[in-house]
C-alpha positions as CSV (number, residue, x, y, z in Angstrom):
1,X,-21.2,-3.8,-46.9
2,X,-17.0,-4.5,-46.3
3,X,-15.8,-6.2,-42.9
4,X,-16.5,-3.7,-39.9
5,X,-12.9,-2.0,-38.6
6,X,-11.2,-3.9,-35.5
7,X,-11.6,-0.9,-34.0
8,X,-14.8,-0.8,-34.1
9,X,-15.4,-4.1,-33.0
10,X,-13.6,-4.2,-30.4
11,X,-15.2,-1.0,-28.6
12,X,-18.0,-3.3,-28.9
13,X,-16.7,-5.7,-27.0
14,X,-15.7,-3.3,-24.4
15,X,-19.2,-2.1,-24.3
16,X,-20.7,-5.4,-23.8
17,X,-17.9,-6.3,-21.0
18,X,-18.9,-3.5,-19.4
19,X,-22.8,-3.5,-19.5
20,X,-23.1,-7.3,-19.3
21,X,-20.3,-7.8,-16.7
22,X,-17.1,-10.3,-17.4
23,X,-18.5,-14.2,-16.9
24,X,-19.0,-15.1,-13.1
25,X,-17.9,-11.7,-11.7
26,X,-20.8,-9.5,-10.3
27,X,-20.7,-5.8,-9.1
28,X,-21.9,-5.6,-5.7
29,X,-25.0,-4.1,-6.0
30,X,-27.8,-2.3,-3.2
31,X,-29.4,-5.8,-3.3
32,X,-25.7,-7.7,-2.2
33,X,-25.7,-9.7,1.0
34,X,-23.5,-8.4,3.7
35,X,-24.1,-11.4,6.2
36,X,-22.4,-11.7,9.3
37,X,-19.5,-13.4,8.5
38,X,-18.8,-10.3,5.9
39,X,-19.7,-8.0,8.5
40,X,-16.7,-9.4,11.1
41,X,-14.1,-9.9,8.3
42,X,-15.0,-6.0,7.3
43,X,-14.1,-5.9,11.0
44,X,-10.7,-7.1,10.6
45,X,-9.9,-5.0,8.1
46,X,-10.4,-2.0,9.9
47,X,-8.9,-3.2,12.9
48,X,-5.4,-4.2,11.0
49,X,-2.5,-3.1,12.4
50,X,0.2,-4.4,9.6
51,X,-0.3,-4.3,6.2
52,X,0.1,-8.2,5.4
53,X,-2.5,-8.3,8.1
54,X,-4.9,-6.4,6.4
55,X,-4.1,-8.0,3.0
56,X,-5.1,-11.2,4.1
57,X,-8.1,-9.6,5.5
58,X,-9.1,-7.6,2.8
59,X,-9.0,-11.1,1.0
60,X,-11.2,-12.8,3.6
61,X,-13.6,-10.4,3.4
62,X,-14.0,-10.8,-0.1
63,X,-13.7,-14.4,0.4
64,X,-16.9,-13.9,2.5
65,X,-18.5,-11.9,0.8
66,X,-18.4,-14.0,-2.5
67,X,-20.1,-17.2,0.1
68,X,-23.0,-14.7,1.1
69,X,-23.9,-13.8,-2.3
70,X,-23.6,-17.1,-4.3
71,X,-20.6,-15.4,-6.8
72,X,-17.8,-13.1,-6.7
73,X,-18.1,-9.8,-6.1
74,X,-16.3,-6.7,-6.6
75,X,-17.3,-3.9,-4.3
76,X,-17.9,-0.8,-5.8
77,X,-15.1,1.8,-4.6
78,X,-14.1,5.2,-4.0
79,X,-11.1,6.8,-2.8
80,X,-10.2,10.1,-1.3
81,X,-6.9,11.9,-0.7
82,X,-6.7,12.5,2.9
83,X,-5.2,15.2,2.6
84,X,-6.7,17.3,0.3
85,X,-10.2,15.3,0.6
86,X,-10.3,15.3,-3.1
87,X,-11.3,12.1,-5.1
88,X,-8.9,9.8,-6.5
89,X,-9.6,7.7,-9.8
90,X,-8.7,4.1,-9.3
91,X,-6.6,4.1,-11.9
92,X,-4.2,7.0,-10.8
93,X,-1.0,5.3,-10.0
94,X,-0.7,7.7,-6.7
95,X,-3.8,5.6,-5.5
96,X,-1.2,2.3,-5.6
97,X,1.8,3.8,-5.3
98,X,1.0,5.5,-2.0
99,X,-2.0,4.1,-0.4
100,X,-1.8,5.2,2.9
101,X,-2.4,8.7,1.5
102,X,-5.7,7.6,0.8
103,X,-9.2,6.6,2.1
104,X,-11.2,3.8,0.3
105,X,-14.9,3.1,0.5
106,X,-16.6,0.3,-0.7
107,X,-20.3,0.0,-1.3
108,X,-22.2,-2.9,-0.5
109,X,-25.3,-3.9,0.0
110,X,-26.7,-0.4,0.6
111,X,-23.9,0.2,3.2
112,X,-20.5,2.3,2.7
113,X,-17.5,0.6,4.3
114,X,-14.5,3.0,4.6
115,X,-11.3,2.0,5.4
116,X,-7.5,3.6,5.0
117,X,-5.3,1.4,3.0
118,X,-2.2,0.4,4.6
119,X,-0.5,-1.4,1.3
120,X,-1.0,-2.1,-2.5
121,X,-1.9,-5.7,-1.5
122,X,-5.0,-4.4,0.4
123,X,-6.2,-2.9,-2.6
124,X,-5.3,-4.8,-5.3
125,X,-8.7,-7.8,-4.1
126,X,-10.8,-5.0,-4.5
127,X,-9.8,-3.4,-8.0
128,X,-11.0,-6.5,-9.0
129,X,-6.9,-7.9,-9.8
């Protein structure tokens, strides 16, 4: 048997990084802690009026978030063109690009936290960058 293809081996890694998770990130799962603390930085979010304001509060809650569950974690997300109501991949540059044409929800612990994005900045904690 010859030396597997790089190809190969590296859609293995993918797969792994994917099913096993990177090291000391965890996806917020139904079991995740929303504490208090979470709860009123989710708060400040929503209630941003500038979008430096709710980058830095998007980044707090996922500040406080990580405290209540022991590790980081990276909300599960969806986004929605206003608009249109149809759904966005997180990937699609119009998602980044224009982000106050769009609706984001996070899922966490059980819960569905929906906010409208006011910059790139607000988004970029929660894809994980």
């Amino acid at each position: 048997m010859g030396k597997p293809p790089r190809r190969l081996i590296l859609s293995l890694m993918l797969c792994a990084a994917v099913v096993g998770g990177w090291p000391g990130v965890g996806r917020a799962q139904a079991d995740a802690v929303l504490d208090p603390a979470a709860q009123a930085a989710w708060a400040r979010v929503r209630g941003a009026l500038t979008p430096q304001e709710q980058a830095n509060a998007v980044r707090a809650f996922m500040s406080a978030l990580a405290m209540a569950n022991g590790r980081r974690i990276v909300p599960v997300m969806d986004a929605r063109d206003i608009a249109s109501g149809r759904a966005v991949s997180l990937d699609d540059a119009a998602l980044t690009q224009r982000p106050q044409a769009h609706e984001a929800t996070l899922s966490v612990g059980g819960q569905f936290l929906t906010f409208r994005p006011l910059s790139r900045a607000s988004l970029e904690p929660l894809l994980g960058r």
